[in-house]
Kinemage of the C-alpha trace (Angstrom):
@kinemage 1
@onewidth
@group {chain A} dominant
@subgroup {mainchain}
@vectorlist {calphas} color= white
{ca unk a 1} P 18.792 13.395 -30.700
{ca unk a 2} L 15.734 10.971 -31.772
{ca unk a 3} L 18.097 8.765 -33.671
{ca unk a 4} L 20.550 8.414 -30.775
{ca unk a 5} L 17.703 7.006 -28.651
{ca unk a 6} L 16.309 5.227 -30.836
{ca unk a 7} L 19.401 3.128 -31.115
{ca unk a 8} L 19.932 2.912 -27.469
{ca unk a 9} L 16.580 1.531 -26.419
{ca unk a 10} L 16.674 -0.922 -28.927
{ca unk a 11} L 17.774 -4.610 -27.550
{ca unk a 12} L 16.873 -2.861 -24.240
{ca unk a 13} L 12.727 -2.450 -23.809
{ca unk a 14} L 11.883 -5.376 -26.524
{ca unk a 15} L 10.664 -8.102 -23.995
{ca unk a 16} L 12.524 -10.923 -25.451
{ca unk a 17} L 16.029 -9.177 -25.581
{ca unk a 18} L 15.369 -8.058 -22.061
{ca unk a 19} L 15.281 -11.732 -21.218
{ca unk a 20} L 18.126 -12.816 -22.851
{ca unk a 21} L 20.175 -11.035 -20.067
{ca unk a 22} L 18.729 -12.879 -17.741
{ca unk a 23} L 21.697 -15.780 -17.124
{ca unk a 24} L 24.496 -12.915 -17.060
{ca unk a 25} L 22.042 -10.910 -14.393
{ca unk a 26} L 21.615 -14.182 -12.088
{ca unk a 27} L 25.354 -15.073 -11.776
{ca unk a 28} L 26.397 -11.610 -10.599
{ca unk a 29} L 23.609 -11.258 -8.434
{ca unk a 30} L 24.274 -15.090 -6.739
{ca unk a 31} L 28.040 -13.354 -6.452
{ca unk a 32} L 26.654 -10.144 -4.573
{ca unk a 33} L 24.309 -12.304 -2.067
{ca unk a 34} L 27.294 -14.192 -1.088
{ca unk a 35} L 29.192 -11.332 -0.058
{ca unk a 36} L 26.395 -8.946 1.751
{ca unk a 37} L 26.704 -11.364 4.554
{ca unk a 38} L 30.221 -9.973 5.331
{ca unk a 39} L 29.288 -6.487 4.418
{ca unk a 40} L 26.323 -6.340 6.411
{ca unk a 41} L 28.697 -7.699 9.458
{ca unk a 42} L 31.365 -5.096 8.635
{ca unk a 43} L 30.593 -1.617 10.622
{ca unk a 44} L 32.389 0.199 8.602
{ca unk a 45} L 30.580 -0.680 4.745
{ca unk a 46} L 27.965 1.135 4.156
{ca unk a 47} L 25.242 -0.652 3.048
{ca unk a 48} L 23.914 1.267 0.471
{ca unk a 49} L 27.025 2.036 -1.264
{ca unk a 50} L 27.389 -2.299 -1.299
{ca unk a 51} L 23.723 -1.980 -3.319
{ca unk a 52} L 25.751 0.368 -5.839
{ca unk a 53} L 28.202 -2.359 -6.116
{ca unk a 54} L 25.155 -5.006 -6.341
{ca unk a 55} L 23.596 -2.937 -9.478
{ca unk a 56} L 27.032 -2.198 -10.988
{ca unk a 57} L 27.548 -5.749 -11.235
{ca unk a 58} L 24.501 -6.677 -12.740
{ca unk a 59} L 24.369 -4.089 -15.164
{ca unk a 60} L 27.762 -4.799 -16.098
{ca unk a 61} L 26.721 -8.232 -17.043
{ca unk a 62} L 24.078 -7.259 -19.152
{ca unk a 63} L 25.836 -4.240 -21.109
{ca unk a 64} L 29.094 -6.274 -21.450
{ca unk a 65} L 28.693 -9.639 -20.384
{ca unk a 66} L 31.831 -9.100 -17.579
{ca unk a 67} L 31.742 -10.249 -13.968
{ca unk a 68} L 32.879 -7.157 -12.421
{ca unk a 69} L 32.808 -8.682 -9.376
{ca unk a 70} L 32.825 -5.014 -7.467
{ca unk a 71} L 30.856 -6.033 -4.079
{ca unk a 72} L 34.067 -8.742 -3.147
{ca unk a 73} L 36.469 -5.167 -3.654
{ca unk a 74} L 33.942 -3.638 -1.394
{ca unk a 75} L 34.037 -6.695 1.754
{ca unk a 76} L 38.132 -6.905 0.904
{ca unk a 77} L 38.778 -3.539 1.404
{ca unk a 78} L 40.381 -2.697 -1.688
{ca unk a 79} L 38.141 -0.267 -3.121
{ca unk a 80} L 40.563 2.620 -3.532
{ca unk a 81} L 42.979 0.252 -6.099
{ca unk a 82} L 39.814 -1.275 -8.045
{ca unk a 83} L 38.796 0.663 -11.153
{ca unk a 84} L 34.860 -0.675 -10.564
{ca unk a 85} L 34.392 0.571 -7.068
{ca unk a 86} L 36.148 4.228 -8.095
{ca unk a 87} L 33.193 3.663 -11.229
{ca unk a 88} L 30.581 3.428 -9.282
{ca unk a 89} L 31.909 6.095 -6.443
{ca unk a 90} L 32.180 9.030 -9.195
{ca unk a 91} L 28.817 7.445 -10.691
{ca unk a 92} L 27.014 8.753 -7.408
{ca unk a 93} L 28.958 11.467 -6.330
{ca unk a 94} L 28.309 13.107 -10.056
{ca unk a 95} L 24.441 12.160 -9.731
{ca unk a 96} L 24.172 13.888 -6.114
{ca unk a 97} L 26.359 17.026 -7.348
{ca unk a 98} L 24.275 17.137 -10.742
{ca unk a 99} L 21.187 17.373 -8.860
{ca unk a 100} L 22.683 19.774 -6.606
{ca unk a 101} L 23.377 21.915 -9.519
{ca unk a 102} L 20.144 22.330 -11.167
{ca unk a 103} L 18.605 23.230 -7.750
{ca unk a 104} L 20.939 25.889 -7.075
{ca unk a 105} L 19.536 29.317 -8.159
{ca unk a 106} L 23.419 30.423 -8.188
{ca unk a 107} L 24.844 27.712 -10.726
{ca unk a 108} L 22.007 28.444 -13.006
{ca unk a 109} L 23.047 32.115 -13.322
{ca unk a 110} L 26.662 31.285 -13.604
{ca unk a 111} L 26.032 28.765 -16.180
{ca unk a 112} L 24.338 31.293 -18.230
{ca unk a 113} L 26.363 33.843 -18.087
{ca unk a 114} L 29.566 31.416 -19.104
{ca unk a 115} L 31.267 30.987 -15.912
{ca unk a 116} L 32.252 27.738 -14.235
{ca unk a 117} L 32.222 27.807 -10.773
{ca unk a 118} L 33.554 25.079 -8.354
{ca unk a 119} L 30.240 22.631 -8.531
{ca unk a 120} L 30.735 22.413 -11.899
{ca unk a 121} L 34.356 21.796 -12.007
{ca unk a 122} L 34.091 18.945 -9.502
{ca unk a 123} L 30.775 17.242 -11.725
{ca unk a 124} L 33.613 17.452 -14.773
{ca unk a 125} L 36.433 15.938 -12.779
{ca unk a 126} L 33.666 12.754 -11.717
{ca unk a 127} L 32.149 12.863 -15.430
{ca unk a 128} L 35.973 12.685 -16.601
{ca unk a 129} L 37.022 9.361 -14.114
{ca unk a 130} L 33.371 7.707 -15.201
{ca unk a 131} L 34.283 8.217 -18.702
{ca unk a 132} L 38.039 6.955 -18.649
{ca unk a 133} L 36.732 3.866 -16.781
{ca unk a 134} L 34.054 3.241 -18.997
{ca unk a 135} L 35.621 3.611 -22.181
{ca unk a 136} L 38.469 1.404 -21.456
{ca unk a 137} L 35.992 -1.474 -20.963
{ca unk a 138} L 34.378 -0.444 -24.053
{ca unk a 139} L 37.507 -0.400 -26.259
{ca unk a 140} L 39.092 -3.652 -24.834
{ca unk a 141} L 39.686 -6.580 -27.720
{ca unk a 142} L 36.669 -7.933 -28.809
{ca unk a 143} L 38.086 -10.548 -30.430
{ca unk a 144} L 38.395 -13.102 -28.042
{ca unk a 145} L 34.809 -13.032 -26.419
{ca unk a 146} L 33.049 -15.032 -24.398
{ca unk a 147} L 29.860 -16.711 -24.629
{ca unk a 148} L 28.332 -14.065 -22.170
{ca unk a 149} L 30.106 -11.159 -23.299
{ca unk a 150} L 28.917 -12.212 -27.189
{ca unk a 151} L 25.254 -12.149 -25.725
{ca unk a 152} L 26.051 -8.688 -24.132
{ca unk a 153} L 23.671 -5.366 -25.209
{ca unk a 154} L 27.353 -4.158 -26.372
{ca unk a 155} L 28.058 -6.637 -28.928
{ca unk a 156} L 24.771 -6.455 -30.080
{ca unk a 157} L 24.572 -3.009 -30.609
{ca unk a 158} L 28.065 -3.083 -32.387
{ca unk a 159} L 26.382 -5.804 -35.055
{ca unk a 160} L 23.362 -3.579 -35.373
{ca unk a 161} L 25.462 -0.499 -36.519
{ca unk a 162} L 27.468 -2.589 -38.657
{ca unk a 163} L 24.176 -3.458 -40.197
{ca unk a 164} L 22.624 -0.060 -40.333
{ca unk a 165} L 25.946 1.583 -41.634
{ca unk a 166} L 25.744 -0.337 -44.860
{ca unk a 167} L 21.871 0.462 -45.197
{ca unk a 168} L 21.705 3.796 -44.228
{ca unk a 169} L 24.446 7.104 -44.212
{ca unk a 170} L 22.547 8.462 -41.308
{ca unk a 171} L 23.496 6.071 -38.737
{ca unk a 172} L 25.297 7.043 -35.809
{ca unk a 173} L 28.917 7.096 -35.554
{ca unk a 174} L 30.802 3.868 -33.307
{ca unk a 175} L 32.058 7.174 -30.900
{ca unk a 176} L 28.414 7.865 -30.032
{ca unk a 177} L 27.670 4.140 -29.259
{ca unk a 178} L 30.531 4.171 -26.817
{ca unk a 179} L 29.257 7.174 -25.301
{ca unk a 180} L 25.577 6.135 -24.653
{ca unk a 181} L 26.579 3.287 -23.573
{ca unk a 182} L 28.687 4.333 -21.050
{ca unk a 183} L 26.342 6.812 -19.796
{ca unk a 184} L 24.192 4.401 -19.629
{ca unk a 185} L 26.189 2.265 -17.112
{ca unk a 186} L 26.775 5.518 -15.196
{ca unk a 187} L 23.028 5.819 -14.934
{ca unk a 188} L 22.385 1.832 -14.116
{ca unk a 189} L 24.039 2.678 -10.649
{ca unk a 190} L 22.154 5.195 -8.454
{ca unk a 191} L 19.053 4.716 -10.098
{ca unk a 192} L 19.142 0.478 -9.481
{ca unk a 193} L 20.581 0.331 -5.992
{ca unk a 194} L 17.882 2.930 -4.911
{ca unk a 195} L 15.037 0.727 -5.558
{ca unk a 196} L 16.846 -2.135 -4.252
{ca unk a 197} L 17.220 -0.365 -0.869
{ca unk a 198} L 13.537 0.616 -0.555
{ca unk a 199} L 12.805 -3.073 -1.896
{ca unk a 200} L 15.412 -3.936 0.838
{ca unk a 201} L 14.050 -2.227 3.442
{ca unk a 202} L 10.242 -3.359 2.951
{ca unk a 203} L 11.600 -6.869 3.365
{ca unk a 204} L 13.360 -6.419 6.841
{ca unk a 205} L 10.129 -4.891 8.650
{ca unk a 206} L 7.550 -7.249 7.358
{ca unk a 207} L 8.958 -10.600 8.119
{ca unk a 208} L 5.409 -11.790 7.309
{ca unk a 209} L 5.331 -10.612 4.086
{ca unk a 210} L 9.181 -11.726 4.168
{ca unk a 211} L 7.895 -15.282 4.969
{ca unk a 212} L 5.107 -15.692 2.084
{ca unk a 213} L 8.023 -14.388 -0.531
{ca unk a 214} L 10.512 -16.787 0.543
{ca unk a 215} L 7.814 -19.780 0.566
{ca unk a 216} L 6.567 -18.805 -3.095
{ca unk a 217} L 10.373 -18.751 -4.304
{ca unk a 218} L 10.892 -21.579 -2.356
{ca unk a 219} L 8.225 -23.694 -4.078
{ca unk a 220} L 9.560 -22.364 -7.590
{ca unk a 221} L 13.451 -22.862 -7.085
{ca unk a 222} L 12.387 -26.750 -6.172
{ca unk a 223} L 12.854 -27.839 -9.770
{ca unk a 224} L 16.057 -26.112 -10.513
{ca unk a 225} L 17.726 -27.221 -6.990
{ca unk a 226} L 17.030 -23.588 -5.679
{ca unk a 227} L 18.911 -21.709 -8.261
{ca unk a 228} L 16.679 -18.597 -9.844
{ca unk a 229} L 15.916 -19.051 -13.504
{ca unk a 230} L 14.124 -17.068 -16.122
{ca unk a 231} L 11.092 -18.900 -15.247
{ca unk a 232} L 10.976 -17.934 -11.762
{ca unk a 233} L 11.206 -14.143 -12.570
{ca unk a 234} L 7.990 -14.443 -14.785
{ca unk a 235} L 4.949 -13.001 -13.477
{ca unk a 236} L 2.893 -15.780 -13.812
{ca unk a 237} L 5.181 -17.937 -12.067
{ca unk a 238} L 5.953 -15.956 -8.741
{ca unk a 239} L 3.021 -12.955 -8.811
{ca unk a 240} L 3.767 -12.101 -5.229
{ca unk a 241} L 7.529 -11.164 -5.672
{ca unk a 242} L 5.830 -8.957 -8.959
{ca unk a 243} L 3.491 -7.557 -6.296
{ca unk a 244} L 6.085 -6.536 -3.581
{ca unk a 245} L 8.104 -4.413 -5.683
{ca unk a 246} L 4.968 -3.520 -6.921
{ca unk a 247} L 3.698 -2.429 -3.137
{ca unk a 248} L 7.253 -0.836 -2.531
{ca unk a 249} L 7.301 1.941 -5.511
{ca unk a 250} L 3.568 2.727 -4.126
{ca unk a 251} L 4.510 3.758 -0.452
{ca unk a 252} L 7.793 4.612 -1.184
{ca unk a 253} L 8.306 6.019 -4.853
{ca unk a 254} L 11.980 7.099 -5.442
{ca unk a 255} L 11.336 10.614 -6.819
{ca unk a 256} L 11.399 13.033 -4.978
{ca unk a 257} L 10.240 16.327 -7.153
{ca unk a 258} L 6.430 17.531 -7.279
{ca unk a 259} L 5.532 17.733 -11.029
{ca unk a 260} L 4.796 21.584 -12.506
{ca unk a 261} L 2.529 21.519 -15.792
{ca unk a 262} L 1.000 24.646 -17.668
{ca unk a 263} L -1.907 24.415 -19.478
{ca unk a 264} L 0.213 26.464 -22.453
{ca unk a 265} L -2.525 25.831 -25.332
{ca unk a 266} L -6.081 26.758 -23.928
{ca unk a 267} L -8.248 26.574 -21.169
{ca unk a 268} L -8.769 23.637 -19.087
{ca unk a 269} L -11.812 22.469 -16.788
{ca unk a 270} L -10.925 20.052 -13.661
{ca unk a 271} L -13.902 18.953 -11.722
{ca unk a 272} L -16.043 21.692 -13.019
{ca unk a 273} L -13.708 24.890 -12.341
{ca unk a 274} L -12.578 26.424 -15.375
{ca unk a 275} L -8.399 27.535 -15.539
{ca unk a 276} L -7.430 29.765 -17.854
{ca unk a 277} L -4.824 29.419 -20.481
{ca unk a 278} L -1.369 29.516 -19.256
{ca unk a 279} L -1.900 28.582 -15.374
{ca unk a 280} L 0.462 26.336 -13.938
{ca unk a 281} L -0.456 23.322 -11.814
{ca unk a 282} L 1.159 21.278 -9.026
{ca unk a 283} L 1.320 17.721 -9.017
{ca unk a 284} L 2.120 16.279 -5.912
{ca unk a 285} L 2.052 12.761 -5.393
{ca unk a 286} L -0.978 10.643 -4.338
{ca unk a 287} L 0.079 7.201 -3.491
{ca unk a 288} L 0.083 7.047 -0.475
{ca unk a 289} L -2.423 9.343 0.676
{ca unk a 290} L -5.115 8.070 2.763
{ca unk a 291} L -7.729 10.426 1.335
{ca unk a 292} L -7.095 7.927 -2.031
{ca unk a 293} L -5.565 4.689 -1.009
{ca unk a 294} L -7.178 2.393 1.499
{ca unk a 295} L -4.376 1.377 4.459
{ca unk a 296} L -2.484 3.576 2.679
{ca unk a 297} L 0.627 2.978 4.642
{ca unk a 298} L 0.231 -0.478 5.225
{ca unk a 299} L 2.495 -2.415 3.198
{ca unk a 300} L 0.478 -5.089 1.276
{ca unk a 301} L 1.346 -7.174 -1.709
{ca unk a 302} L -1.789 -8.545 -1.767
{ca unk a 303} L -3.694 -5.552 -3.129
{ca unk a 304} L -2.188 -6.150 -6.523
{ca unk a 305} L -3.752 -9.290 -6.773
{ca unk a 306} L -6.616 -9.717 -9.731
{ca unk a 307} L -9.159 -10.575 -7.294
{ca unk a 308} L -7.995 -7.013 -5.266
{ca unk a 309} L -7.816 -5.106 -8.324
{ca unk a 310} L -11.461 -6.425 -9.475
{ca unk a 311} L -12.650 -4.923 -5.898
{ca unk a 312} L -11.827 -1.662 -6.626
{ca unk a 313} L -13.077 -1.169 -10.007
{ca unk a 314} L -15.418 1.848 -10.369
{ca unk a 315} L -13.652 3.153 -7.230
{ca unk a 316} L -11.347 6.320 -6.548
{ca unk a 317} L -9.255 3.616 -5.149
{ca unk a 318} L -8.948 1.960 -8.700
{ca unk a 319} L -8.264 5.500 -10.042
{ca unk a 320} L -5.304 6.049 -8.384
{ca unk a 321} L -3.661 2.832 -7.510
{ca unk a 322} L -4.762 1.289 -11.310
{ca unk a 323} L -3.440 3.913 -13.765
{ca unk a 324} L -1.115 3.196 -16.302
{ca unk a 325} L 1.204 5.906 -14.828
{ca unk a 326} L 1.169 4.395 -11.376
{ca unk a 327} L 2.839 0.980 -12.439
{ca unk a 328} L 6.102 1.266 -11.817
{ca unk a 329} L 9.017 4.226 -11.954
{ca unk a 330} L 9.858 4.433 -15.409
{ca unk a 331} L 7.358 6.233 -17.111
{ca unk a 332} L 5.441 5.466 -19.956
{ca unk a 333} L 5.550 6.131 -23.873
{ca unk a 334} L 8.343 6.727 -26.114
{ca unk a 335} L 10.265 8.594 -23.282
{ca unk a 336} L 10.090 5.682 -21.146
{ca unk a 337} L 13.104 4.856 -19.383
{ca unk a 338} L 15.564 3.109 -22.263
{ca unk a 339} L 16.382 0.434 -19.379
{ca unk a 340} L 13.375 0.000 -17.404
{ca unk a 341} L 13.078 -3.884 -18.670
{ca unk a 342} L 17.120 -4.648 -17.506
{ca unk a 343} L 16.113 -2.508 -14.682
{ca unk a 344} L 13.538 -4.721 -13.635
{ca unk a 345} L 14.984 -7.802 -13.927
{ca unk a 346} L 18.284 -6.630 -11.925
{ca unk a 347} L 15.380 -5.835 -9.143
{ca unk a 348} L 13.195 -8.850 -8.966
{ca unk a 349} L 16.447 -10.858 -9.934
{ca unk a 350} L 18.132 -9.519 -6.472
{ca unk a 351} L 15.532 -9.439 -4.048
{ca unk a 352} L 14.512 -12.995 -5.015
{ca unk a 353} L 18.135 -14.233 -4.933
{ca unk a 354} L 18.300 -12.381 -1.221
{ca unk a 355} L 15.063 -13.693 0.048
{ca unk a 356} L 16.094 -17.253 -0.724
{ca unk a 357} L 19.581 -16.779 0.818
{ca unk a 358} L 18.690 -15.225 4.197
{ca unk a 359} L 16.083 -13.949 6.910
{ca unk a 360} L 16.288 -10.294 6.952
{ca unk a 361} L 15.671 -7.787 10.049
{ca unk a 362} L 16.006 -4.969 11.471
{ca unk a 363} L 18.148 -3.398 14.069
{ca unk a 364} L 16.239 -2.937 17.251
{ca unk a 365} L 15.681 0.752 16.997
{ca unk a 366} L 14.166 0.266 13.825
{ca unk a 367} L 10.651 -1.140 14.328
{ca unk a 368} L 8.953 0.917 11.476
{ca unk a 369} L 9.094 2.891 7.890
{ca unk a 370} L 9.124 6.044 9.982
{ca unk a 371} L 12.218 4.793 11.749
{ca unk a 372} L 14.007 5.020 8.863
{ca unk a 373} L 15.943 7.934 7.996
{ca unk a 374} L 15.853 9.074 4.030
{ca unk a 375} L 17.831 11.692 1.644
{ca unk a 376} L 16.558 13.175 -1.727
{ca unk a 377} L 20.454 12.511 -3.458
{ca unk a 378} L 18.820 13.283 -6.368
{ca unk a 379} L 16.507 10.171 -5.930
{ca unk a 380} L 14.295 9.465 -2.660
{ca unk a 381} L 16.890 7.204 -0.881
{ca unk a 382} L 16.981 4.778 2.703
{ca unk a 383} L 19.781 5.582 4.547
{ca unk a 384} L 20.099 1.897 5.143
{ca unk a 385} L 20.740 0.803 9.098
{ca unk a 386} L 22.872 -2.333 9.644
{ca unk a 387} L 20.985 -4.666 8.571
{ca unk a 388} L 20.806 -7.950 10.307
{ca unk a 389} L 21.092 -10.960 7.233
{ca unk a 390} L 20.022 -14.610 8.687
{ca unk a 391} L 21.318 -17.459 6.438
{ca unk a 392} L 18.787 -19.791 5.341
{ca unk a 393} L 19.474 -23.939 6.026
């Protein structure tokens, strides 16, 4: 329902909220650089399951203000006793078998007709073990808080409906709280870690571009004795890490399904041949298509920069690359993603904090993007090689 988003997005896309997460965000994202050292050494961690660990964490520290401190289960190889790593396990494994469902002519016609097959069974079993997890962190004492876990999204939202429920008789119930906002941690996982890889990935085969990041966050972190602030994450202040991820969700965008649209109310004329009412179109995606983007597979920060953007006004280059709908993976308008501002921070947040810790590469049979072997599980994802992570003096 409306109402139900309403209150979730709130404290979530207002800028200045967003920010307030920040110092919660940068501690559990300084814990999860230490430790990818050791998991990128470790042959049998998967790498992209650690970047599940990574966005747990940080999400974690904005919904509830806790340290979950998963990614030191996942390099101490006690994953199967700690409640956070079987979290975020279920968290995927119910996203991949989700999507699985709702491709599946069969479980569509099943579902309809009433009849719960063995897809659906398993999804319940994961959505059962995310919810059990989730709602014991949710119904802990909240008496004795912290100063982070007072400045958590959960404690606000628990003061807001306090203060709606004696305004209004139509606010939500403290059940339905609980329950968005523990599908919303379920959702912080996958979703997070998946950009992170691609993000990830971009860094390790352009140690160029590599280099100019870690001299601009280099030059920033000076003042505060290289520890990440607020400040550094601000456009303004480091445009070329805003310009990376910027670059990555261009050549690499993390959904994977062509969009279908009818034309369901009248007519419609596209470059001057008229469709008729009710004809349905395919929107495939144009990114990264030569025919439209200049070096269209050449990854390039740069051509986010004003003075790049200026170039290309007037231009089918500008069309493309420069539409609102274009700037990032979250959509726009009131159904833009409820997290897309925490999102973003955990992002630029982690791939500064990773930058400034190490030199990335690549293995040796992994020299370029089309090296690097992907999955649609449900989102566009890296299968991640072993990374090689350089500490920096």
């Amino acid at each position: 329902m409306e109402k139900h988003r309403t209150f979730l997005q709130t404290g979530m896309l207002d800028p200045k909220a967003a920010k307030g997460f920040i110092p919660g965000i940068v501690q559990a994202a300084e814990l999860a650089s230490k430790n990818i050292l050791k998991a990128s050494q470790n042959p049998n961690i998967n790498l992209n399951q650690f970047l599940n660990y990574c966005s747990f964490d940080m999400f974690s520290s904005f919904m509830l203000g806790e340290m979950a401190r998963s990614t030191e289960s996942a390099v101490s190889n006690d994953q199967d006793d700690n409640e956070n790593a079987m979290f975020c396990k279920s968290a995927v494994c119910l996203m991949e078998t989700s999507s699985s469902l709702q491709r599946t002519p069969y479980e569509y016609i099943m579902n309809k007709v009433g009849i719960q097959t063995t897809g659906t069974k398993k999804a319940q079993e994961l959505w059962n073990t995310v919810h059990r997890i989730g709602k014991a962190k949710y119904e802990r004492n909240r008496s004795d808080l912290n100063e982070l876990e007072k400045a958590s999204y959960y404690a606000g939202a628990l003061t807001r409906w306090h203060n709606e429920q004696a305004a209004s008789s139509n606010s939500i119930s403290k059940g339905e709280i609980m329950d968005l906002c523990i599908f919303a941690l379920f959702a912080g996982v996958d979703t997070t870690s998946n950009v992170l890889a691609w993000n990830l990935m971009h860094l390790a085969l352009n140690p160029g571009v590599q280099e100019k990041l870690y001299k601009e966050l280099s030059i920033n972190t000076a003042s505060s004795d290289g520890r990440i602030t607020q400040q550094t994450l601000e456009r303004s202040t480091s445009p070329y890490l805003h310009a990376f991820i910027r670059e990555t969700n261009r050549i690499t965008p993390p959904f994977p399904d062509p969009l279908m649209k009818r034309n369901s109310q009248k007519e419609v004329e596209v470059h001057g041949i008229t469709f008729p009412k009710n004809t349905v179109f395919f929107l495939g995606y144009i990114g990264n298509d030569p025919n439209y983007v200049e070096d269209a597979m050449r990854f390039m920060p740069e051509r986010w920069f004003p003075d790049a953007v200026n170039e290309r006004k007037n231009t089918k280059n500008e069309e493309i690359l420069d539409h609102p709908l274009m700037r990032d993976n979250f959509g726009q308008g009131a159904r833009r993603c409820p997290g897309s501002r925490v999102a973003t921070n955990e992002v630029l947040k982690m791939l500064a904090q990773l930058t400034l810790d190490y030199e990335i590469s690549p293995p040796p049979h992994v020299k370029t993007l089309a090296d690097v072997q992907h999955v649609a599980k449900p989102l566009v994802t890296p299968l991640l090689p072993q990374l090689n992570f350089k500490p920096r003096t």
